[in-house]
C-alpha positions in Angstrom: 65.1 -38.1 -76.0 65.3 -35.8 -72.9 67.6 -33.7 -72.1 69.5 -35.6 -69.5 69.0 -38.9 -71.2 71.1 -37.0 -74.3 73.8 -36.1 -71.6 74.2 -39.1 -70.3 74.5 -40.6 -73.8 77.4 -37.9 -75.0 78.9 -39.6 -72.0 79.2 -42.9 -72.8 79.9 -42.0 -76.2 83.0 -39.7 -75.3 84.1 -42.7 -72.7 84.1 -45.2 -75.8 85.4 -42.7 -78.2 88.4 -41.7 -75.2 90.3 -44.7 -76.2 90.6 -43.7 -79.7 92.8 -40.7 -78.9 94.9 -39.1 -79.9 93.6 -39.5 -83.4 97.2 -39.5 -84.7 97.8 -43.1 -84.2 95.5 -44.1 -86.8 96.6 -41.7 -89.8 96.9 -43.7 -92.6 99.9 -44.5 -94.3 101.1 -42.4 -97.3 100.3 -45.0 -99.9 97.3 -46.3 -97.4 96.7 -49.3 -95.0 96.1 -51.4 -98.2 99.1 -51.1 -100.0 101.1 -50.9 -96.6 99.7 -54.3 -95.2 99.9 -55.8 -98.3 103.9 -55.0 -99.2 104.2 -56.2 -95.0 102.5 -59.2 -95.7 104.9 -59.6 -98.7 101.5 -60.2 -101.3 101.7 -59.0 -104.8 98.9 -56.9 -106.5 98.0 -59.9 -108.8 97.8 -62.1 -105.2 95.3 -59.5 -103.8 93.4 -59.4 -107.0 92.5 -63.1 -107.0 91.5 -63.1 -103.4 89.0 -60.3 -103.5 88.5 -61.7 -107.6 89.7 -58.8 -109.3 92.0 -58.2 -111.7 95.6 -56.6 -111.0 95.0 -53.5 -112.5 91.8 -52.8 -110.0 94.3 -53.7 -107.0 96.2 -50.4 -108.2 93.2 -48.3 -108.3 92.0 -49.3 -105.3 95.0 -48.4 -103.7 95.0 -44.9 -105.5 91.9 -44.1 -104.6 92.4 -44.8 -101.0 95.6 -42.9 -100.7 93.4 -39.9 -102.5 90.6 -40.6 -99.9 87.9 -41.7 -102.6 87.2 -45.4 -101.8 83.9 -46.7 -101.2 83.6 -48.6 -97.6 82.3 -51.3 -99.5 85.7 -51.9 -101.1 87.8 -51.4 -98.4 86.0 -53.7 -96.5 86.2 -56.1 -99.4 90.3 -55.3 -99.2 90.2 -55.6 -95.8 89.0 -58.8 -95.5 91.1 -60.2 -98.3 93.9 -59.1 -96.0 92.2 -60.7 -93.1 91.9 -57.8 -91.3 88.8 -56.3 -90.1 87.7 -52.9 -91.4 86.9 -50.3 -88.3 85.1 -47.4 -89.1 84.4 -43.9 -86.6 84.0 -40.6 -85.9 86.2 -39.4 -84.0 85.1 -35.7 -82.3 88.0 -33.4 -82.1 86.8 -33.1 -78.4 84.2 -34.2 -75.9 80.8 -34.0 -77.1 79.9 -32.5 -74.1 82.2 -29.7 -74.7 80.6 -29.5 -78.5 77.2 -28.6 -77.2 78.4 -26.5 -74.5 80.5 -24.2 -76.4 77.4 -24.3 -79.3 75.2 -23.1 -76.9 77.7 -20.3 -75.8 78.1 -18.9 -79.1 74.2 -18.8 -79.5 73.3 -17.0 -76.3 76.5 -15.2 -76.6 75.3 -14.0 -80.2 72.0 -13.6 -79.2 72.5 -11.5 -76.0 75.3 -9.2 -78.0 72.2 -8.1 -80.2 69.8 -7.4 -76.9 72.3 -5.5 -75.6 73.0 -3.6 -79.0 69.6 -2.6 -79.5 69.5 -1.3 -75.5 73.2 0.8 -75.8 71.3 2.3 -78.8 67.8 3.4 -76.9 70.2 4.5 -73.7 69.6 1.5 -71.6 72.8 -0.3 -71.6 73.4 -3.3 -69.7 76.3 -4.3 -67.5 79.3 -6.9 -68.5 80.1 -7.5 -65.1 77.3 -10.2 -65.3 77.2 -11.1 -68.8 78.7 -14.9 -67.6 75.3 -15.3 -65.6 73.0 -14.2 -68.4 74.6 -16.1 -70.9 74.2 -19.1 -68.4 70.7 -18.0 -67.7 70.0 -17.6 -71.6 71.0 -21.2 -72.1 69.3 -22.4 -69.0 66.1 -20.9 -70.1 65.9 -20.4 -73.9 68.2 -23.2 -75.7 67.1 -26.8 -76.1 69.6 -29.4 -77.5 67.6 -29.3 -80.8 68.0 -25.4 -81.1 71.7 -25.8 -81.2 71.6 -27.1 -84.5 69.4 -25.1 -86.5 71.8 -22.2 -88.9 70.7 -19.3 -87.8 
């Protein structure tokens, strides 16, 4: 995938994913969205049980282990529909992917020139900061592909 076809992706992607914010409207409930929709809907443990065709006792662990963030996605699917509700799963970035790669690819060249101009200060031939914002533009431009970004280095 080329590089502008990627960009233009992380676009629509951040457009689609733009509706989901603020991510604090879908924080789960304390006990989690299976034991909260099921006291709202008024349903006992034992009623859940025999709609998903488990016993009572797995009803309780399910909802344990959701509230502890262990549950398989096939269960809470399962649960989910049982409720009939529909399970929605994402991943929410904590900003725009754009901004992700951008501010990877800063710390890269930012690293990456720091060293360059370490090793000059210590053979006499230091560089200027006043345009370290253009070299670190440049150093992107010129040296980083998308793939690069991820590689630990």
């Amino acid at each position: 995938m080329k590089s502008d076809t990627r960009k233009r992706a992380r676009g629509r992607l951040d457009e689609r994913l733009q509706a989901l914010q603020p991510i604090d409207r879908f924080r789960a409930p304390p006990k989690g969205w299976v034991r909260a929709l099921r006291d709202a809907l008024g349903m006992t443990g034992a009623q859940l049980g025999t709609r998903i065709g488990v016993r009572p006792q797995t009803i309780e662990s399910i909802e344990k282990s959701e509230a502890a963030g262990t549950i398989q996605l096939n269960t809470l699917r399962r649960a989910a529909e049982a409720l009939d509700c529909t399970l929605v799963y994402a991943l929410v970035p904590n900003s725009s992917l754009e901004a992700v790669v951008e501010a990877r690819a800063r710390k890269i060249a930012t690293r990456e020139l720091q060293r360059v101009a370490h090793t000059m200060r210590l053979e006499a031939q230091g560089t200027d900061y006043a345009d370290s914002e253009s070299r670190i533009q440049a150093y992107i431009r010129d040296r980083l592909s998308e793939r690069d970004l991820w590689n630990e280095v």
